[in-house]
N, C-alpha and C positions, 0 to 999 in steps of 0.2 A: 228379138229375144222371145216372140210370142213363142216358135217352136221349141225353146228349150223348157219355157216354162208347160206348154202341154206334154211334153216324157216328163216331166218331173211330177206333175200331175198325176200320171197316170200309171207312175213307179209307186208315188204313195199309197194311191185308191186300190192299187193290183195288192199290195204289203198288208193293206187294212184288210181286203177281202180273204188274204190266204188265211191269217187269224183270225178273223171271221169267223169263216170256215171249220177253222180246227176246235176252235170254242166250244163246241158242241161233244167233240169228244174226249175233255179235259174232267173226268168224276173224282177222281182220284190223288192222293198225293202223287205215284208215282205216275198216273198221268202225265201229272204238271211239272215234275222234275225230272222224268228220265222216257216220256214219250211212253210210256205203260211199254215201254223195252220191246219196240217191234217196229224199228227204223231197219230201212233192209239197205241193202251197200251201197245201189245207187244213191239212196237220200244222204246215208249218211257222206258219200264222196263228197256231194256239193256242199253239206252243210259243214265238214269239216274246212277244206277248202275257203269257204266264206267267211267261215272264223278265224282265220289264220291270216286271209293276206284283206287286208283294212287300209286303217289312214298309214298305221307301220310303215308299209310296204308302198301305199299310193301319195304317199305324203312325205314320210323323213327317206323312204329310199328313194324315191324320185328325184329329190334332195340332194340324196347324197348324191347321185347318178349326174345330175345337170351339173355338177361343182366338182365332181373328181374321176366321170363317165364310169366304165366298165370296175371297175375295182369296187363301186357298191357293191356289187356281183358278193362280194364277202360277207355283208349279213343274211341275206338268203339265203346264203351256201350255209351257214351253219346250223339253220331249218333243213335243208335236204338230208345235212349228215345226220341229224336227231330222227330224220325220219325212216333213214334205211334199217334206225336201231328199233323205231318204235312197231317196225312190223312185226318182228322177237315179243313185244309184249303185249301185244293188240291182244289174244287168245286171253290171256291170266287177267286181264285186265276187266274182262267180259265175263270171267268166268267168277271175279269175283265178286258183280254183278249189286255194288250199294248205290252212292247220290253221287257221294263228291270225294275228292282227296282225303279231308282230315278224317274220313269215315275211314279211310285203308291206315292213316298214321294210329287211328285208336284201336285198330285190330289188330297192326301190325309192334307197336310200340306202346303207347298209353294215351290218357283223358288229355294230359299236360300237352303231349305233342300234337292233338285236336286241336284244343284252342289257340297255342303257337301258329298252327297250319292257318286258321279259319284269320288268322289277323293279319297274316301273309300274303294269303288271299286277298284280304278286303286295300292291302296297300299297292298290288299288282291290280287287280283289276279294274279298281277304280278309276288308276290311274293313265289305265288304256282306255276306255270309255271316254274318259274325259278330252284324249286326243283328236278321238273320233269325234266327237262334238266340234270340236276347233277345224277339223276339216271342212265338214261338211258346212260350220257356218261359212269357214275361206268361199265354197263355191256358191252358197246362197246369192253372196257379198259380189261375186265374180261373174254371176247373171244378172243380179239386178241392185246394181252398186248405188246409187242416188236412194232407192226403198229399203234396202237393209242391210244395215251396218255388219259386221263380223260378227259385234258382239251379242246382236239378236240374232244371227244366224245360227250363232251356239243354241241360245236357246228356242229355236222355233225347233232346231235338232235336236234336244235335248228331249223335247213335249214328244216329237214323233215315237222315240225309240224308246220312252216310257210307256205312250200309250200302246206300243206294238208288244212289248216284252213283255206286259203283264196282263195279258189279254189270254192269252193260251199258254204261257211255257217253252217248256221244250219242244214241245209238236208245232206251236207256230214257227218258232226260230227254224228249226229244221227245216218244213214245209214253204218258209218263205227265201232259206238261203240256195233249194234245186231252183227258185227262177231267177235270182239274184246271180250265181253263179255262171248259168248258160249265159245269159245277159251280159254279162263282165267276162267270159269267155271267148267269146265271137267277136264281142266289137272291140275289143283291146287288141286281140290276132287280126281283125281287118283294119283296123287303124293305122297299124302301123308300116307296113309294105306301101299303104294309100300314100303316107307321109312322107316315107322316105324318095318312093317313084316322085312325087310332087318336085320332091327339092333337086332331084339329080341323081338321087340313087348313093349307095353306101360311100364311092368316092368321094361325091363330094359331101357328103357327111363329115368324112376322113379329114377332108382338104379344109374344113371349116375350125379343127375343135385341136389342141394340140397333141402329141404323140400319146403324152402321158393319158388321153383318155381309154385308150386302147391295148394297157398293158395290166398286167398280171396284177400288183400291186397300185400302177399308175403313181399318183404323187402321196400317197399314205406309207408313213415303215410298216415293218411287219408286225409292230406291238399293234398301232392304232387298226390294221386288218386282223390280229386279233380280238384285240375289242370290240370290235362288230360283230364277230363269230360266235367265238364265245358264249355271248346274253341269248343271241338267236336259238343255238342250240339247245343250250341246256333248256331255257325256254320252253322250246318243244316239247324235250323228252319230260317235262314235266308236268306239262299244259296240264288242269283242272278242267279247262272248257272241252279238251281230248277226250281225254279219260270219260267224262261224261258223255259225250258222243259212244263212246264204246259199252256203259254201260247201258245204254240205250239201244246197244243194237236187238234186231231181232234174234241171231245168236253169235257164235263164238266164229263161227264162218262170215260171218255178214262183215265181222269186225275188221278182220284178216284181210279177206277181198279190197274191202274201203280203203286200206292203207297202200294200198296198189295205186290204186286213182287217185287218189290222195297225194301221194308221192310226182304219178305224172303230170298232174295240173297244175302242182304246185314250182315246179321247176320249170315248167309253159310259163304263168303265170308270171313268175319274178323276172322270170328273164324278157320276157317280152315288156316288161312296168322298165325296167332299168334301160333297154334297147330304146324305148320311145321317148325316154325321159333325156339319153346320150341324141337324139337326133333333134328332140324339141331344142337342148342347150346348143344345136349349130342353127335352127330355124328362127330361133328368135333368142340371139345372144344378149341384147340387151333389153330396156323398158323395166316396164314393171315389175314383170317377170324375175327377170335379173336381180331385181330387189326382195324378189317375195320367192325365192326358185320353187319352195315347197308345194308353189300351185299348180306347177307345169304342165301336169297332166290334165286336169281343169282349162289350163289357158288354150294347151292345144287344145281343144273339143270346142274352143270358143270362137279361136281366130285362125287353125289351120289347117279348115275345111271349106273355107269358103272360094266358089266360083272364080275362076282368073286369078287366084292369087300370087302374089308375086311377091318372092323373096330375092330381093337386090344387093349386091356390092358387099358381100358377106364377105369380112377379111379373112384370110388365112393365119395359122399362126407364123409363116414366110412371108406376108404382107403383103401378097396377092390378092387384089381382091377377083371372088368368083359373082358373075351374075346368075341365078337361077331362076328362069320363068316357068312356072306352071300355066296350063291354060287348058282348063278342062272345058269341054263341049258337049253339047247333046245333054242323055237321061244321064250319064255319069255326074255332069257338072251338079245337076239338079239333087243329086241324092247326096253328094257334100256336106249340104247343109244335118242333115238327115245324121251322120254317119256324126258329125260331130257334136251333133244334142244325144245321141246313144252313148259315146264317149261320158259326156258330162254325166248323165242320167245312172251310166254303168258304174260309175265313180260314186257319185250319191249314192246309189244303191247299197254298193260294198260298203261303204264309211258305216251306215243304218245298221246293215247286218252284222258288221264288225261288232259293234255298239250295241247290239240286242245280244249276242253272245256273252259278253266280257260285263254287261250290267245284269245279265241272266244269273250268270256262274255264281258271283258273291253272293245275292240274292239268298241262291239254295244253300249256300256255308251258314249264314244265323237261321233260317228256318230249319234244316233238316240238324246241325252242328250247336246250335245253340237253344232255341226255342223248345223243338222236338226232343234234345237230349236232354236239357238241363230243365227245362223252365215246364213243359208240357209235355210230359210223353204218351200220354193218352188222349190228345187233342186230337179228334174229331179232322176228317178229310174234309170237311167242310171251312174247318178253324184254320187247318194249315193253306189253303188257296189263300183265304180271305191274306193273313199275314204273310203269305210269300209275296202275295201282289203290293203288299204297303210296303215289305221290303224293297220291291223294286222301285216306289215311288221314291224313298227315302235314299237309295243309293244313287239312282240318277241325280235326284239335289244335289248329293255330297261330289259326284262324278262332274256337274254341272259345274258349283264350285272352283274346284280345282281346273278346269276349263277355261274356267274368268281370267284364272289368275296365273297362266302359263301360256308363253308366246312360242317358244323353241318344241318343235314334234320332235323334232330328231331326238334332244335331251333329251325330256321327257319319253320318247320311247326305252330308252336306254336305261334310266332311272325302272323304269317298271319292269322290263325285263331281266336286271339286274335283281331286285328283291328278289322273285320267285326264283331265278338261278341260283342264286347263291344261298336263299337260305329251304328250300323246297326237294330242289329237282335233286340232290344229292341223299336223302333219306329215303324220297320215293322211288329212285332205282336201287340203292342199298334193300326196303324192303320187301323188291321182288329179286335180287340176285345176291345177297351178302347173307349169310345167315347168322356171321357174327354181330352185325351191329345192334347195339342195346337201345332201349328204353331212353335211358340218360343219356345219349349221345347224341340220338337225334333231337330230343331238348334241347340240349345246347349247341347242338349244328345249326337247327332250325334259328334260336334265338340271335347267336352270332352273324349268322347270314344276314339276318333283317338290321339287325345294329347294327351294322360295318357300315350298310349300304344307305342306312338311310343319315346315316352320321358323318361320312364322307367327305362332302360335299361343304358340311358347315364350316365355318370363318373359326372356329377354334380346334376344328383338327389341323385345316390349312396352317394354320399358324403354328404349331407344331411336327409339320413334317417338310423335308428339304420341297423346295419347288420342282423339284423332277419329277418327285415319287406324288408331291399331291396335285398334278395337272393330269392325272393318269385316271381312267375311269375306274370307275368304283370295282370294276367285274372279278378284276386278279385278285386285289385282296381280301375282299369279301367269300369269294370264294375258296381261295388257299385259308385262309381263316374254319370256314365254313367243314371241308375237308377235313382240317387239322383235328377239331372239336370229335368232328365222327369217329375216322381211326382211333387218335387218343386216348377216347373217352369206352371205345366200345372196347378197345384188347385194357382196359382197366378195368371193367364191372363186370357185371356176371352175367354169361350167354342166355339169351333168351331162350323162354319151355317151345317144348316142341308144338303143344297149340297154337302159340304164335306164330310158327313159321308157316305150320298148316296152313292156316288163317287166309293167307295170300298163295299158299302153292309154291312156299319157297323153300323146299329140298331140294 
């Protein structure tokens, strides 16, 4: 375990150094909230990239991946569709050039639908951080299991991605997510061909895992592959931690371009996490593993690089069993080891990154949305770092928190991308392309959206709705809810002034 613990080492000291680094050129508020707006397209590919695909993707899709193969493929897939739309508004979004989301809802709508926004925020991204934390303690726990338990690995993660995210801002998170990326790029893409040549190659991959991993839907209906879809998209096209990547660009070209790479990598990216995740579930079908599947991608980079290895008598789901020996020799066998502390290391890395984004975002909502708006608007650039940074210490706690006390990623992913869908991403596309929707609409879209979703789940709606309809994720009705309020409310009241629409560029 010594080599895993020097990459992990030396992933921290490299993360410390880039904010470090950036430190120096943080004078400013919008320094520290939108990179003094001069991230050029390469940074921002990787840094969007890094913020997108996290424990989500390395943890509840691997998940899903190892326990239903290829038909995960449908939460990712509903990130690509959100992304092909979000190249349409990369430009307007740059061009309107504020902090954060509730800044567009108070330009675009009112005060009301600000502080809606900023609490929708703090329930979504909180509550992705906090995943992140649960990951990254899983592989602490996963390298050095007799030294640190899961629940200190939360929090030794917890301390890292505090002290990284409040250190510089926006300009570290960016600056630390181009090596994060490359890193989590390479060795995910060579991992995986390693693996599968190991076992016998996609055959017997095939021969190991049942039919159903390898089909369109596999063993999910079509609601539950909606379900997935769905939160992932709109998600997207919603994203806050986006948006401020785009207000941060150097210009309205920089933004446009990024969403290019952005789109390529990120469809690399998920499909290769799901691909590794459908060959780990035939390489090591049972153990631990089996019991814990969300760690798969961890457990491979543990145990299925090593020298000689040998995977045996692996059943069919025809009851054949197949034998598969590996027997690597020479510099190849030697770098093994290597290739699978890069895996682990690549994984930490993403979880960290993930986790500085999504405790970043909230962050800038009560300082620039709350503090800055309401409480000090002439505070001093000096005043606002000082309180952006205690923000950060103060969200991590609460992120930390909720970390303790949440075992399921997968839920939990689902729950968080669910708020911001349903009660968010439907008023911030209404306003850059709906010119009717009002004021009062996305109040109570916004509002209903967060109520539906966070009300759901509890033992006295259960208890009032049939068992079909309350075993169902929160997405459809919070969202048809969400919808309904919009439409509704907006051909009810009276159309918004033309400054408004200015406002965002929406004639």
């Amino acid at each position: 375990m010594i080599l895993y613990a020097i990459v992990l080492g030396l992933i921290v000291l490299t993360l410390l150094g880039v904010s470090l680094t950036r430190l120096g050129k943080v004078h400013t508020r919008a320094d520290y909230l939108v990179a003094g707006r001069s991230l050029p397209a390469f940074v921002l590919v990787f840094t969007l990239l890094s913020s997108w695909i996290g424990s989500g993707s390395l943890l509840g899709g691997a998940e899903n991946a190892y326990n239903h193969g290829f038909a995960a493929l449908w939460q990712p897939a509903g990130g690509w569709a959100g992304l092909a739309l979000i190249y349409f508004i990369a430009r307007r979004a740059r061009r309107f050039a504020q902090y954060t989301i509730p800044d567009l809802l108070e330009a675009r709508y009112n005060q009301t639908a600000r502080v809606l926004g900023v609490i929708a925020v703090l329930f979504t991204y909180t509550g992705i951080t906090s995943y992140q934390f649960i990951g990254g303690g899983d592989i602490l726990h996963l390298i050095f299991p007799s030294e640190i338990s899961p629940i200190q690995g939360r929090c030794i993660i917890a301390g890292f991605v505090i002290l990284f995210t409040a250190i510089a801002g926006m300009s570290s998170v960016a600056y630390m997510d181009v090596a994060i990326g490359l890193l989590a790029t390479i060795t995910l893409c060579v991992a995986l061909p390693v693996l599968v040549h190991g076992f016998g190659g996609w055959s017997a991959v095939h021969a190991a895992l049942p039919p159903t991993h390898f089909q369109v839907l596999g063993d999910l209906s079509a609601i539950q592959a909606l379900e997935l879809f769905l939160p992932t998209c709109l998600l997207m096209l919603g994203n806050q931690a986006m948006y401020q990547k785009f207000f941060s660009a150097k210009s309205e070209r920089d933004a446009s371009r990024a969403v290019l790479g952005w789109i390529a990598g990120t469809v690399l990216l998920e499909t290769v996490i799901v691909a590794l995740a459908v060959a780990g579930s035939a390489v090591f079908p049972s153990g631990e593993v089996h019991e814990h599947p969300r760690e798969i991608l961890a457990y491979i980079g543990l145990h299925g690089f090593q020298p000689a290895s040998t995977f045996t008598s692996v059943p069919t789901p025809n009851g054949h069993p197949i034998g598969i020996t590996t027997t690597q020799t020479g510099g190849g066998a030697s770098l093994l080891p290597l290739l699978g502390a890069l895996l682990v290391g690549a994984i930490f890395a993403k979880i960290i990154s993930t986790a500085n984004n999504y405790l970043f975002s909230p962050a800038t909502n009560l300082v620039n949305d709350i503090f800055v708006r309401y409480l000090r608007p002439a505070a001093s650039n000096r005043q606002v770092l000082l309180i952006s940074r205690l923000m950060v210490i103060a969200l991590g706690i609460w992120a930390l928190y909720q970390g303790l006390h949440t075992e399921s990623v997968l839920k939990k992913v689902l729950y968080a991308y669910t708020v911001y869908a349903a009660a968010l991403t439907p008023v911030i596309l209404a306003a850059f392309y709906w010119r009717r929707a009002t004021a009062p609409a996305a109040v109570a879209s916004i509002f209903t959206g967060t109520v539906v979703t966070i009300a759901w789940d509890t033992t006295f709606i259960h208890s009032h709705l049939p068992p079909a309809l309350a075993s169902r994720d929160a997405i459809l009705p919070a969202l048809l809810a969400s919808l309904l309020c919009l439409v509704a409310v907006s051909l009810a009241t009276t159309p918004p002034s033309e400054a408004q629409l200015e406002a965002l560029g929406s004639q």
